[in-house]
C-alpha positions in Angstrom: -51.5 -26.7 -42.9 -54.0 -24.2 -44.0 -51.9 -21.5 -46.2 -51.8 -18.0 -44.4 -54.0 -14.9 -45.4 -53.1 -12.4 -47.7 -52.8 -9.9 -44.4 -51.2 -12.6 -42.4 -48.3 -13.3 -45.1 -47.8 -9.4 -45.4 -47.4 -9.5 -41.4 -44.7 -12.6 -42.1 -42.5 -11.4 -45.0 -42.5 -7.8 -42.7 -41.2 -9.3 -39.4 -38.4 -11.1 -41.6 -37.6 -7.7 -43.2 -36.9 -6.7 -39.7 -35.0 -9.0 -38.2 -32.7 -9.3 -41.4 -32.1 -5.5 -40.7 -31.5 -5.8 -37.1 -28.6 -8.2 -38.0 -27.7 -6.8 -40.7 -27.0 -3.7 -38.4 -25.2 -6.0 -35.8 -21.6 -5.4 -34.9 -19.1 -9.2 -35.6 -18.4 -10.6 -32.4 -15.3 -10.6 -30.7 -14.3 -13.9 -31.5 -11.2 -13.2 -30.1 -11.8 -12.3 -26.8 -15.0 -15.3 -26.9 -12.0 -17.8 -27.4 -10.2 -16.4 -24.5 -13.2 -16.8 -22.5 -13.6 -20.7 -23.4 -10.1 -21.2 -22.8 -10.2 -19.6 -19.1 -13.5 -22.0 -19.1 -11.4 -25.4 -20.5 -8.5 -24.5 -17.6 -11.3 -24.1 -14.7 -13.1 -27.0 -15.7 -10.4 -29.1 -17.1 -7.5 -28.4 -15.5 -3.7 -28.2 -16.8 -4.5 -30.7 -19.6 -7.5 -28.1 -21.2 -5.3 -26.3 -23.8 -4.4 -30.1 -24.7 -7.3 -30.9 -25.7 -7.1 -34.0 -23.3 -8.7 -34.3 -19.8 -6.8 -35.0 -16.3 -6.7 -38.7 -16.5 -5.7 -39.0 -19.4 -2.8 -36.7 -18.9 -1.8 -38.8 -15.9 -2.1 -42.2 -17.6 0.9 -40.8 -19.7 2.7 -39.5 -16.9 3.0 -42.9 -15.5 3.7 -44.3 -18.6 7.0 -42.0 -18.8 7.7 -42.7 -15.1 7.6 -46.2 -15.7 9.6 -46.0 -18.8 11.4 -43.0 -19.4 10.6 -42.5 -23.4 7.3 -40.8 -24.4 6.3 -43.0 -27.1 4.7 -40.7 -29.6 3.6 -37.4 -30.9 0.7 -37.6 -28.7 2.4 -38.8 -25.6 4.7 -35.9 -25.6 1.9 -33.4 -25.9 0.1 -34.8 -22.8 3.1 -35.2 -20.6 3.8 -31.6 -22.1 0.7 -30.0 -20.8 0.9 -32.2 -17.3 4.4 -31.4 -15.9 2.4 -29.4 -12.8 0.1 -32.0 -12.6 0.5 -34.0 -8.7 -1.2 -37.1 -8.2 -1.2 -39.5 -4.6 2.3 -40.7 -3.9 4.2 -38.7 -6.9 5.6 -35.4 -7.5 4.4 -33.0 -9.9 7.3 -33.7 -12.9 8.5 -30.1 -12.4 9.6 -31.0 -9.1 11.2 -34.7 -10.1 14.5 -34.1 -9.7 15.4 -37.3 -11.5 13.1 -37.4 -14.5 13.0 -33.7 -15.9 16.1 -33.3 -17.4 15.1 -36.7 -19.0 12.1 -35.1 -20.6 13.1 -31.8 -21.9 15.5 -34.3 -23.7 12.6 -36.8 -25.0 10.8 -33.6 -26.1 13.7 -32.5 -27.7 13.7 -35.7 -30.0 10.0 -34.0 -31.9 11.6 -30.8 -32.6 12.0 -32.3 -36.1 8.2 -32.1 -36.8 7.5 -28.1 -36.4 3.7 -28.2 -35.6 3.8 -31.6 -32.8 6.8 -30.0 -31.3 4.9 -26.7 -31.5 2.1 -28.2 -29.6 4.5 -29.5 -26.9 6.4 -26.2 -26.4 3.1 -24.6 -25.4 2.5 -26.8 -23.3 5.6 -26.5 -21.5 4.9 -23.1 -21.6 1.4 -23.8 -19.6 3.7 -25.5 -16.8 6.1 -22.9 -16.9 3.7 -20.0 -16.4 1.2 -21.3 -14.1 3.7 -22.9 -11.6 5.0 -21.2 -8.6 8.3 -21.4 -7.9 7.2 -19.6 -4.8 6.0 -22.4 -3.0 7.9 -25.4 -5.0 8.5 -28.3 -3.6 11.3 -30.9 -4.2 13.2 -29.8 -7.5 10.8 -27.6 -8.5 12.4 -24.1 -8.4 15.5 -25.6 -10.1 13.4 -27.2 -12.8 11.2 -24.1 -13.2 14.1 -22.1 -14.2 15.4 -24.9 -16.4 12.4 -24.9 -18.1 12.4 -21.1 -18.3 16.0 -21.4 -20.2 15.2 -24.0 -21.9 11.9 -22.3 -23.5 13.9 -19.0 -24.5 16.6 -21.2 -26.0 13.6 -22.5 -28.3 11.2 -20.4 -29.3 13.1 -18.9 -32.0 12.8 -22.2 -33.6 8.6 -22.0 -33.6 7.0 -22.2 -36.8 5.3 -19.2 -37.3 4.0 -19.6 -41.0 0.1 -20.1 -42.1 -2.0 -19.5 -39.4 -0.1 -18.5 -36.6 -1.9 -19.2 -33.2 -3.1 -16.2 -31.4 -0.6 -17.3 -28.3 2.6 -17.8 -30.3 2.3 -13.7 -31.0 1.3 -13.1 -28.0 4.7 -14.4 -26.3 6.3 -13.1 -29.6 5.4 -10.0 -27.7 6.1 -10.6 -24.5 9.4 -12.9 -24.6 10.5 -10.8 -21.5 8.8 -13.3 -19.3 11.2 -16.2 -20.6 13.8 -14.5 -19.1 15.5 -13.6 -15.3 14.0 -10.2 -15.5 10.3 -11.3 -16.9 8.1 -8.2 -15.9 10.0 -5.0 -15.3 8.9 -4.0 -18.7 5.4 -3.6 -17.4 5.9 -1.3 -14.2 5.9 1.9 -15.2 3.8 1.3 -18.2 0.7 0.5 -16.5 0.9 2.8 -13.5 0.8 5.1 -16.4 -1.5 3.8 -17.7 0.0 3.2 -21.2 -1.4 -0.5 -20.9 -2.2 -3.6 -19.3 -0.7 -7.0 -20.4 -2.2 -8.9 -17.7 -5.7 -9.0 -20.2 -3.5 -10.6 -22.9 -1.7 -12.8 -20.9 -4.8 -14.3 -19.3 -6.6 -14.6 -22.7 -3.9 -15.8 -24.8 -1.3 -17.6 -22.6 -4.0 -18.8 -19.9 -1.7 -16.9 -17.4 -4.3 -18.0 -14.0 -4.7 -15.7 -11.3 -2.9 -17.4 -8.9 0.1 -17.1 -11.3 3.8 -15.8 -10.3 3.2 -13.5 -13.0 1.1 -11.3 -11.1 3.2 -11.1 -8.4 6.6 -10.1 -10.3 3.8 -7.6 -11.8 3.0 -5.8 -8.5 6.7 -6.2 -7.3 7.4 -4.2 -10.6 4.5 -1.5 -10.1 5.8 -0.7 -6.6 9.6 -0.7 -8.0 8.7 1.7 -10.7 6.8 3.7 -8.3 9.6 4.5 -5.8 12.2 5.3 -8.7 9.7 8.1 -9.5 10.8 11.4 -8.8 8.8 13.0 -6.0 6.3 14.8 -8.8 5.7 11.4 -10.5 5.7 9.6 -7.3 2.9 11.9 -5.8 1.2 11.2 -9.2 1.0 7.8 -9.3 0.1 7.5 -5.2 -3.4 7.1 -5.6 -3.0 4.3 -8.0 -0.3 2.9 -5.8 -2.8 2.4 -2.8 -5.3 1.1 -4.8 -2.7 -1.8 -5.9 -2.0 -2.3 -2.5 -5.6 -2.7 -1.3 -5.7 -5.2 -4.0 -3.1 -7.8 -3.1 -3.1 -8.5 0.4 -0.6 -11.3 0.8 1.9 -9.2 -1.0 0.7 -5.9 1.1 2.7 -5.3 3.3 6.3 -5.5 2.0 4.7 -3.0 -1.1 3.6 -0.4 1.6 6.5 -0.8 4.1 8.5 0.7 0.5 6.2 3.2 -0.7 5.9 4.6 2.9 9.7 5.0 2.9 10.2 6.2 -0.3 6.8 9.0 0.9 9.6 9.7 3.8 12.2 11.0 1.3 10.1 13.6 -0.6 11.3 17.2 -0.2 8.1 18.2 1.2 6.1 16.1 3.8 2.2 16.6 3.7 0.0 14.4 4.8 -2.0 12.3 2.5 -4.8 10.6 3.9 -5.4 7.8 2.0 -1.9 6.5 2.6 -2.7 7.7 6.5 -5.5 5.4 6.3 -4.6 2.2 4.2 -1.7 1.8 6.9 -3.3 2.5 10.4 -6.1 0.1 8.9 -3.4 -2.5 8.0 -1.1 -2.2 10.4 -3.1 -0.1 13.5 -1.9 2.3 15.8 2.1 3.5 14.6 2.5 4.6 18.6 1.4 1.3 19.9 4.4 -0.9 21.0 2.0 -4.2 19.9 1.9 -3.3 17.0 5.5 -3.3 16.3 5.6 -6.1 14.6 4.6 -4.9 11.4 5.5 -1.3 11.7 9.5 -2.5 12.3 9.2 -3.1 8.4 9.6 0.8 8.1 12.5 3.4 9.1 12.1 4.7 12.5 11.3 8.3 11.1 9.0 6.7 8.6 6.8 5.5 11.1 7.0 8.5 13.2 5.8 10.6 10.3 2.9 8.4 9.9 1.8 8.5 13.6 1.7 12.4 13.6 -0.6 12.0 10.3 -2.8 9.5 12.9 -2.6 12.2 15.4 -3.6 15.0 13.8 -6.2 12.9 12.0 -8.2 12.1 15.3 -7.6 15.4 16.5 -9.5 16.8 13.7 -12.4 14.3 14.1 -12.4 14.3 17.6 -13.5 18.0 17.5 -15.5 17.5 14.2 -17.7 15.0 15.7 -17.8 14.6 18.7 -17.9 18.3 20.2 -21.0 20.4 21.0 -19.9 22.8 18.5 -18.8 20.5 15.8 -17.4 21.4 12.4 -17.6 24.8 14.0 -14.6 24.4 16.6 -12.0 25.5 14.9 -10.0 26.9 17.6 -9.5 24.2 19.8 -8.9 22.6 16.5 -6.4 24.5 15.5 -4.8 24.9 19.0 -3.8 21.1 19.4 -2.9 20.5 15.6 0.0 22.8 16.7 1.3 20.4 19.4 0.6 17.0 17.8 4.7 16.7 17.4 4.8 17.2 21.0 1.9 14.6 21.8 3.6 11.3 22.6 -0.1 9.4 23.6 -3.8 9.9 23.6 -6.9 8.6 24.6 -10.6 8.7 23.3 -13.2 8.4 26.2 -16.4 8.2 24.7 -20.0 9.0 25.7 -22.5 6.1 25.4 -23.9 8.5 22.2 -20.9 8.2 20.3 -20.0 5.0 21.2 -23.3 3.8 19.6 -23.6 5.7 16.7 -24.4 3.6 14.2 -23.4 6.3 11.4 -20.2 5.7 9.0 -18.2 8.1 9.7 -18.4 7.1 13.7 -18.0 4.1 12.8 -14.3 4.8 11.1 -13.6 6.8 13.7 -14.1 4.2 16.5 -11.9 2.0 14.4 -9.3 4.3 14.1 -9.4 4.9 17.9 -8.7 1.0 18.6 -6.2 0.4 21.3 -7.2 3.9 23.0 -10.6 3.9 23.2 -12.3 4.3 26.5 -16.2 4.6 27.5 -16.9 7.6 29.4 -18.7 7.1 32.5 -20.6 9.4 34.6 -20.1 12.8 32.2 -22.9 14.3 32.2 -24.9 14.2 29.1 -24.0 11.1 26.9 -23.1 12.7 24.1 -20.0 14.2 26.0 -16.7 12.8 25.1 -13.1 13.7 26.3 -9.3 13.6 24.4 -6.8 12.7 26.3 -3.5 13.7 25.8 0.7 13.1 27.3 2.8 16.2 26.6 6.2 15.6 28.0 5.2 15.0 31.8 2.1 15.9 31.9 -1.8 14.8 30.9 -4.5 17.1 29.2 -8.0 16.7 29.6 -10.5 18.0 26.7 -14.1 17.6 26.8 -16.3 17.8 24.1 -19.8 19.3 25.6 -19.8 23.2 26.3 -18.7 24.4 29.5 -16.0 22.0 30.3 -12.7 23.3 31.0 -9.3 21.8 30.1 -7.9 19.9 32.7 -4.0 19.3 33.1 -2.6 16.6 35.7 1.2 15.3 36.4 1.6 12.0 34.7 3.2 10.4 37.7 0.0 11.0 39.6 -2.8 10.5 37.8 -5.9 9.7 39.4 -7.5 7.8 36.8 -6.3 4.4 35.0 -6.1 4.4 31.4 -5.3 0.4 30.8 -8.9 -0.2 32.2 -11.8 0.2 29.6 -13.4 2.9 31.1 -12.9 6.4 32.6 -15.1 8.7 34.9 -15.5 11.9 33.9 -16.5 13.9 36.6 -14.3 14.7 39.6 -13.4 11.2 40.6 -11.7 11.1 37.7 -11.2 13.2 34.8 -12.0 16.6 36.7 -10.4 15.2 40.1 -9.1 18.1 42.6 -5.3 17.1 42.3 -5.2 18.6 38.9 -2.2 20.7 38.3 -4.0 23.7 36.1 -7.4 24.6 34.5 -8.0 26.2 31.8 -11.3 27.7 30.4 -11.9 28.2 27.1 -13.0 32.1 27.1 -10.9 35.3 26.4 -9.4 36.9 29.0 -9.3 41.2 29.1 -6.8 41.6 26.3 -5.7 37.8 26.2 -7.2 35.0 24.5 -7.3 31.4 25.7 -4.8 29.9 23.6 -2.1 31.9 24.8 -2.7 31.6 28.2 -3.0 27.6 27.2 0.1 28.3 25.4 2.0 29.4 28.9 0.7 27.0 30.8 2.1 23.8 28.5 5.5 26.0 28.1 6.0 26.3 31.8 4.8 23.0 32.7 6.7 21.2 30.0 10.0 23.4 30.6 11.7 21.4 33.3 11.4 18.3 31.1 13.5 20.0 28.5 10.5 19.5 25.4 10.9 21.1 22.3 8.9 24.4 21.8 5.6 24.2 19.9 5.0 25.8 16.5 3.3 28.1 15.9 1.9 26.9 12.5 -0.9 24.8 12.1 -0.5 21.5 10.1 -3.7 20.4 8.0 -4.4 16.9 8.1 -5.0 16.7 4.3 -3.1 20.1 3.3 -1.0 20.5 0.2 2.5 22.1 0.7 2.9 25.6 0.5 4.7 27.4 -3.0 8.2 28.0 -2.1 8.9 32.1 -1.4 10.3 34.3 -3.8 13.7 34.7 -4.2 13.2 37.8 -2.3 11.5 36.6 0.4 13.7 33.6 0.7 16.1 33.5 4.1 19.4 35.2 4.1 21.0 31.9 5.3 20.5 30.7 1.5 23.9 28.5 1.1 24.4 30.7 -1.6 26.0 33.4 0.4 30.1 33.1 0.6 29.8 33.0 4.5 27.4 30.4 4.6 29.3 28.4 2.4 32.3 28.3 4.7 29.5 27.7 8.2 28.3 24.5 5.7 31.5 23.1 4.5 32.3 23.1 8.7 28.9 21.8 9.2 28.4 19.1 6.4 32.2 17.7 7.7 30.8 17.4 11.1 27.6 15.0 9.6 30.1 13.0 7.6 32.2 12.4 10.3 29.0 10.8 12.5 27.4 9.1 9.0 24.4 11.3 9.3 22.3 11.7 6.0 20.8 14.8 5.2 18.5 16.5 2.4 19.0 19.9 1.2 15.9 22.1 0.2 17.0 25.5 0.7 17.6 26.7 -2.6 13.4 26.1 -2.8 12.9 27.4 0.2 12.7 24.5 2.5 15.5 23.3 4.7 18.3 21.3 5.9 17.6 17.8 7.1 20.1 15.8 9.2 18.5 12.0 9.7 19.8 11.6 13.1 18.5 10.1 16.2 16.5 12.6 18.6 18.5 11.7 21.1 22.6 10.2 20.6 25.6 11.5 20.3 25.3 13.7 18.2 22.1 15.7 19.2 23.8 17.9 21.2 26.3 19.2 18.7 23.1 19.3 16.5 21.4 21.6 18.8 24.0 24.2 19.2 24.1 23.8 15.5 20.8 25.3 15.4 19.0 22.8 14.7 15.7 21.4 16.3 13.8 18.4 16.0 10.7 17.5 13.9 8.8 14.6 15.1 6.2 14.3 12.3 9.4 13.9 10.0 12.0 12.1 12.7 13.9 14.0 11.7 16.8 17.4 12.4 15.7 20.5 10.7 18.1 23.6 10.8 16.5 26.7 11.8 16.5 29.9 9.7 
């Protein structure tokens, strides 16, 4: 080899100087966290016998030896029977669900606790089996045996030998001997909604915890437990991170939000939050539909009336925000049937071939969230005209989106249009048909605006039915609650005042007597809540009590 040039060997010895500087300059490597990464690589590839060192077969080949026997011969039998006790194979049980040979085992290991490091090794295996199995879906003896083996690992592991070089894993369930008992995870609920920490990392990188381990499901059990022991300030905190869990886990869904909608249900103050709006309706649909009562049952009655008013007023707003001729700018008719959404008991969404093609996102959602009373609009005029639909005690609305449409009101024992078929004219076969009860157009009278002639009409129509009046406030899909008055400002019925206090001890007798629950706000300037039926026994008594019903809260509210 021909030597190198003078220039050439300058060129050399430089490069060298750099890259001896580049690592010089170059942070260790996590070995740590690299050896938790070949471990999760060992178990996928491996199998149960990877943190043994020892592939499948040969973990079987000592299972049957033990089966056939009933003695594990040596150190190195009981580590590989250690590491396979979840391991099935054609014919036999897993060993965690052999209802005859596990006892037997735990006792054989047992005879190796003499030697500290063997009976070390076998321990951690045991621990493999004990958190990787799910006693969830055991079969045979295995739920029994999983919690034998749970005792029979906390009984032991103060006995570990913990001098020289300790394995990462034996501190990491130093630290987290909670899971070798009957309550394994609590500990970690409010701590990582919190977000003071996560164990799961450390579990998965030093205890090969899987992710189809129990151990994440006692985990979420004990994120949703934490979160509805909040109070209502913590609980509104943590919400968003709540909802985000439950997106996560979807086979253990739906029991999480059936609680956290409940325990929403309880707060002092009501608003609506969207995203807990939307994460149900998406899971479990429509909350006024009767089909879908089979999920919705998993909440209080009143729970799952709150949430349909959210849904109402939800497509109210978007109805008008997208698919009117005036768009985000009709506010008014907004704001006019946000008022009654506690009256609405049904509506319908008939839309015009424009909207019902949109290919846009936010159409999109909306056509979702309209499944089950969606409609196609038929011969409306221009296709981009749409119509709500609405039941108000015993009588159906009619709103159009496109300019110059009036509102339409018909008796509901008359209708002449079909809403179980899929589509609806909107013209005067139909939707505008002559037999119509009252019109309404949407332009100021001399001296009187629409809405209160709207107002009247829905009064006098709904009067004979015996509905509830409309207030006069309008909710905010979205809206944060309002700061309580000032003590000044605050009613005179405060239960402060002596007389009061004698009108409540009669009243709170009269809810004890009938087992009626009730929640107390007034001293912040809310109200008093009686959780009774809307209609029952005691509704009447209720009513000349004062008090009226809320349907967004299903609730009795009494009135200042």
């Amino acid at each position: 080899m021909r030597p190198l040039s003078p220039r050439m060997a300058k060129l050399q010895q430089r490069l060298t100087d750099v890259g001896a500087a580049a690592f010089r300059d170059m942070p260790e490597p996590d070995l740590r966290a690299l050896k938790g990464h070949v471990q999760s690589l060992q178990a996928m590839l491996s199998g149960a016998g990877a943190g043994a060192g020892a592939s499948n077969d040969r973990i079987q080949t000592e299972l049957v030896r033990f089966r056939e026997t009933g003695k594990l011969h040596d150190v190195r039998s009981a580590r590989l029977v250690s590491w396979g006790t979840r391991l099935r194979s054609v014919g036999q049980p897993a060993l965690i669900e052999d209802g005859d040979r596990f006892d037997p085992f735990l006792s054989e290991i047992d005879s190796f606790r003499s030697l500290s490091r063997p009976y070390r090794r076998c321990w951690r295996g045991l621990l493999d089996g004990y958190v990787n199995y799910d006693p969830g879906s055991a079969r045979g003896a295995g739920d029994r045996n999983w919690r034998v083996l749970r005792e029979y690992l906390n009984d032991n592991l103060p006995q570990l030998e913990r001098s020289g070089q300790a394995p990462d894993w034996l501190a990491a369930i130093d630290d987290h001997a909670n899971l070798l008992t009957q309550d394994p995870c609590t500990r970690y609920g409010a701590e990582i909604l919190t977000g003071e920490g996560d164990p799961l990392e450390v579990l998965r990188r030093d205890l090969s915890v899987g992710d189809t381990s129990w151990i994440g499901q006692r985990i979420f059990e004990a994120q949703i437990d934490a979160a509805v022991r909040f109070d209502d300030r913590r609980f509104r905190d943590v919400l968003p991170r709540v909802i985000g869990l439950i997106e996560e886990h979807d086979v253990l869904a739906n029991e999480g939000l059936s609680r956290v909608l409940d325990r929403y249900a309880e707060c002092a103050s009501i608003e609506v939050d969207p995203a807990l709006c939307e994460t149900s309706v998406s899971r479990w649909g429509n909350p006024w539909l009767e089909r879908n009562d089979t999920l919705w049952t998993l909440v209080r009655p009143e729970t799952r009336r709150m949430v349909s008013s959210w849904h109402k007023l939800r497509l109210i707003e978007d109805f008008f925000n997208l698919l009117s001729a005036d768009g985000i700018n009709d506010q008014r008719r907004i704001n006019f049937w946000k008022r009654y959404v506690d009256q609405i008991s049904d509506m319908h969404f008939a839309l015009g071939d424009a909207a019902d093609r949109d290919p846009r996102p936010s159409f999109k959602a909306l056509r979702q969230m309209m499944k089950g009373r969606k409609l196609t609009l038929t011969s409306g005029g221009a296709s981009s005209n749409n119509a709500f639909i609405m039941r108000i005690a015993g009588h159906v609305y009619v709103e159009f989106g496109e300019e110059g449409n009036a509102m339409f009101a018909f008796d509901a024992a008359k209708l002449p249009f079909d809403l179980s078929k899929l589509q609806v004219a909107g013209n005067k076969t139909a939707l505008k048909h002559p037999s119509y009860v009252a019109r309404i157009v949407h332009n100021n009278g001399v001296g009187e605006r629409w809405e209160r002639k709207a107002d009247r009409l829905i009064a006098s129509l709904s009067s004979a039915r015996g509905a509830p009046q409309v207030s006069h406030t309008t909710p905010s899909y979205g809206a944060r609650p309002s700061a309580p008055p000032q003590p000044s400002a605050m009613s005179s019925r405060s239960p402060s005042t002596p007389s009061n206090v004698r009108g409540d001890a009669d009243l709170f007798a009269f809810l004890a007597k009938h087992g009626i629950k009730t929640a107390d706000s007034r001293d912040k300037g809310g109200s008093l809540w009686a959780y009774a039926p809307r209609s029952g026994p005691a509704s009447n008594e209720l009513t000349r009590r004062n008090f009226a019903w809320a349907e967004r809260r299903g609730a009795w509210y009494l009135r200042s």
